[in-house]
C-alpha positions as CSV (number, residue, x, y, z in Angstrom):
1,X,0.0,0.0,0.0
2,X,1.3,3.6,-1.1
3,X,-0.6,6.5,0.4
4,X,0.9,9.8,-0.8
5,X,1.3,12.3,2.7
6,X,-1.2,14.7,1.0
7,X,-3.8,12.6,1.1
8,X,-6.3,12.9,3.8
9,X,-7.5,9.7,4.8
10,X,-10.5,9.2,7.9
11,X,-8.8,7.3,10.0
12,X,-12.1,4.9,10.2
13,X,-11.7,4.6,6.3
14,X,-10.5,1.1,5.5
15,X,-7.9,0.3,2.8
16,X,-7.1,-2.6,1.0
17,X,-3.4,-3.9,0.2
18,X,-1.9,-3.0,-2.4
19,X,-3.9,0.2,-2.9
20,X,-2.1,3.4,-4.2
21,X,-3.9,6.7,-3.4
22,X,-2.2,10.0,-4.6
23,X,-1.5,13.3,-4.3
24,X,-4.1,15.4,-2.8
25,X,-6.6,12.5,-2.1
26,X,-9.8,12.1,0.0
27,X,-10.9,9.1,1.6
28,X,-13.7,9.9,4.2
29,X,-15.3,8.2,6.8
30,X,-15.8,4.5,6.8
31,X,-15.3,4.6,3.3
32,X,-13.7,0.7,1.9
33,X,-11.1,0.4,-0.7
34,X,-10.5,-2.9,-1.7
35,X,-7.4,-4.6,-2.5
36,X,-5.4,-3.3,-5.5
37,X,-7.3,0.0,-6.1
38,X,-5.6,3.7,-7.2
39,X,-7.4,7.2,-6.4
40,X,-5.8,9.3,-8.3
41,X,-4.2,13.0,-7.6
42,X,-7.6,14.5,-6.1
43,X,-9.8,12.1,-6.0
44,X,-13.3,12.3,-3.9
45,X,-14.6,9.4,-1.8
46,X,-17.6,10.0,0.5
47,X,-18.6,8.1,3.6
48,X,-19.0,4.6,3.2
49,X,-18.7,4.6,-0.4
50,X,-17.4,1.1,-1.1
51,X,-14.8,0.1,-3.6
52,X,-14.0,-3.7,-5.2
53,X,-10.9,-5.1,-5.7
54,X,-8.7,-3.4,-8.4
55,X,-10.6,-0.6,-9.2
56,X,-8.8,2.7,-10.8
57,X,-10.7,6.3,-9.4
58,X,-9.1,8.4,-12.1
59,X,-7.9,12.1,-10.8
60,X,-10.5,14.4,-9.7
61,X,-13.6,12.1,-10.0
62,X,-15.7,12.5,-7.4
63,X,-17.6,9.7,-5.9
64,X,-20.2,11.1,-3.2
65,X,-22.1,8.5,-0.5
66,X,-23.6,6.0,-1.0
67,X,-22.1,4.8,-4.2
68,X,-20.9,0.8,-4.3
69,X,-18.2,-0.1,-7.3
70,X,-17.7,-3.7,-7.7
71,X,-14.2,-5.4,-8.6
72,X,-12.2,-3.8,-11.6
73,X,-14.5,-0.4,-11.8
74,X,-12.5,2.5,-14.0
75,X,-13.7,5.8,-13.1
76,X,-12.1,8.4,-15.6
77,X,-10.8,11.7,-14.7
78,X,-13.6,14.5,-13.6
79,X,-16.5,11.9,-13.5
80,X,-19.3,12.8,-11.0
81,X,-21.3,10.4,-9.3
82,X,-24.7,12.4,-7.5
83,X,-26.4,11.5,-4.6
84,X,-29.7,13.9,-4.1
85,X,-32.3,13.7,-6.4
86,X,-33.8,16.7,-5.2
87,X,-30.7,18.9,-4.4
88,X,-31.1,22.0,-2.3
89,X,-28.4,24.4,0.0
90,X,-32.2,25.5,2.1
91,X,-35.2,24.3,3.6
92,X,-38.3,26.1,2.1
93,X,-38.3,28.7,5.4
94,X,-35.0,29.3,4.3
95,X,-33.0,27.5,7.0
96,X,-29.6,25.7,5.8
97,X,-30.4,21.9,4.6
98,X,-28.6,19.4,6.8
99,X,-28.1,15.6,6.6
100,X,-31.7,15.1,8.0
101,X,-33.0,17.2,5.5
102,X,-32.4,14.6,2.7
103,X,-32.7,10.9,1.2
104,X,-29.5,10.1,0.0
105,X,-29.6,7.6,-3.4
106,X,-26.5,6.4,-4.5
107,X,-25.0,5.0,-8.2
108,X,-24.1,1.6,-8.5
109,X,-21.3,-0.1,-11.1
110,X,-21.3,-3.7,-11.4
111,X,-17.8,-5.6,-12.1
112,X,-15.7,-4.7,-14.8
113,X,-17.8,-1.7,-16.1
114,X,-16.1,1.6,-17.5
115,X,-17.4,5.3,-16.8
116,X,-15.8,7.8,-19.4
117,X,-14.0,11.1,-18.1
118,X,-16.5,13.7,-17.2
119,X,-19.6,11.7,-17.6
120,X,-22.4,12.5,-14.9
121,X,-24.1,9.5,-13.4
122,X,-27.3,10.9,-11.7
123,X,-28.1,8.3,-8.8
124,X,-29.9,6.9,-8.2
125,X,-28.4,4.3,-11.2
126,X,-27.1,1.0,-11.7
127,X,-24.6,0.7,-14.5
128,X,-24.2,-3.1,-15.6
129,X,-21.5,-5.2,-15.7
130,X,-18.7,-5.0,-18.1
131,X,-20.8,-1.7,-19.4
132,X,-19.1,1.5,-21.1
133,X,-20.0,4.9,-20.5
134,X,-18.8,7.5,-22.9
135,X,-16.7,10.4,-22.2
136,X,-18.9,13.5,-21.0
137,X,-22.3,11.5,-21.1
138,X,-25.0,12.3,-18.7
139,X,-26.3,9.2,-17.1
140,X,-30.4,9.6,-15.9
141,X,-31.3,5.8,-15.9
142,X,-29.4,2.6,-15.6
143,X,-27.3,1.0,-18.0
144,X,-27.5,-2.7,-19.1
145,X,-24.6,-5.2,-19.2
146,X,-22.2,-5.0,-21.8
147,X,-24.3,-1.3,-23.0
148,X,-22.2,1.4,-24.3
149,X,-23.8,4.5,-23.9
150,X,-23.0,8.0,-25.0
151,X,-24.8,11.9,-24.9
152,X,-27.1,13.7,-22.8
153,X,-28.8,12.4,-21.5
154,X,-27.2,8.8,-22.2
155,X,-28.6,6.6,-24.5
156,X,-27.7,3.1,-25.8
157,X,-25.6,3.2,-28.9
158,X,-24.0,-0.4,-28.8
159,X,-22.4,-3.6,-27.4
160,X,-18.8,-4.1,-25.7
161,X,-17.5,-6.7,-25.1
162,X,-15.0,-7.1,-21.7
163,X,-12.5,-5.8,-23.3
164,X,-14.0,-2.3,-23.6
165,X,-14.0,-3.4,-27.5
166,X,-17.6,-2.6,-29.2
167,X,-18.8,-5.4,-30.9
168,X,-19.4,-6.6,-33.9
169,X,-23.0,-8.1,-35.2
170,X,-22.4,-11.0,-36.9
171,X,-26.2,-11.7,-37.3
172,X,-29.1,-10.7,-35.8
173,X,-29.0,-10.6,-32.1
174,X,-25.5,-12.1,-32.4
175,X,-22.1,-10.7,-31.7
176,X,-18.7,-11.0,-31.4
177,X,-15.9,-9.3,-30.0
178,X,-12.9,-8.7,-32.0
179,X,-10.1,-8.7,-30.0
180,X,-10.9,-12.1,-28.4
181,X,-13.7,-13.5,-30.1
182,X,-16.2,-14.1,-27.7
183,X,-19.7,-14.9,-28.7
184,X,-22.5,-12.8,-27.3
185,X,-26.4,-13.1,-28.3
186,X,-28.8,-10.3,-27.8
187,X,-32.7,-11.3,-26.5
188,X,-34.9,-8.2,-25.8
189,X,-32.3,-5.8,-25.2
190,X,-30.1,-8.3,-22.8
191,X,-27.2,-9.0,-23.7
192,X,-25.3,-12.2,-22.6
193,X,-21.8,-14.2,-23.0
194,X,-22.2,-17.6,-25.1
């Protein structure tokens, strides 16, 4: 484990071996990295946000409480995960909100899945396994497995395959990935490893 002496890391937060966290770095409280991760130089993760194993938190991303990434989640630089669906600095008599004064909803990213620089995921969101979200995108609803989504707000434009690769339609509602040849087959708008 390699902790940079700028970072400021809770002391309840828990890290995993191996981990590297950078330059100017924030881990809060009871926050879990898992094994292998790297936050990147100014990274943001809120209380109790939970990381996987291996997962790479790209520099400046922020990742606000309750989010939960799975093993081998990339988060690129800037991204911005949300956690108020109704978000407010005052109460309607004008007083400053507070933690009681709001549900928190979190964003979700199952194993393996990508989440381009700068892209927005508005929580609350689940964002499939092994899926890709385009740089800049604007994420309102969740993604499926293996989606690749892109724009504002996000829509589906495609497959990839687990190697980030987009896919290529062999036939209808088959695919195959070109850098390693897997076999996928498509069946109302799932898409699945053969």
């Amino acid at each position: 484990m390699s902790i940079a002496v700028t970072a400021d890391i809770d002391p309840s937060a828990v890290i995993g071996p191996g981990s590297l966290i950078w330059h100017l770095s924030q881990v809060r409280e009871y926050a879990r990295i898992g094994p292998g991760c790297v936050l990147g130089r100014g990274a943001y993760i809120g209380p109790g946000v939970i990381l996987g194993k291996n997962c790479k938190v790209q520099n400046y991303a922020l990742i606000y409480e309750p989010a939960l990434l799975e093993d081998g989640v990339f988060v690129g630089p800037a991204a911005v995960f949300t956690n108020d669906l109704f978000p407010r600095a005052i109460n309607i008599d004008g007083t400053r909100k507070t933690d009681d004064d709001w549900e928190m909803v979190g964003v979700t990213v199952r194993t393996g899945a990508s989440i381009g620089a700068r892209a927005v995921c508005i929580a609350p969101i689940t964002i499939g396994r092994w899926a890709m979200v385009a740089a800049g995108a604007v994420v309102t609803r969740d993604v499926p497995d293996f989606g690749l989504v892109a724009g504002t707000p996000a829509r589906r434009i495609g497959w990839v395959g687990r190697t980030g690769v987009a896919l290529l339609e062999t036939e209808p509602g088959r695919y195959v990935c070109p850098a390693t040849g897997e076999q996928y087959s498509e069946r109302e708008g799932i898409l699945t490893l053969s």
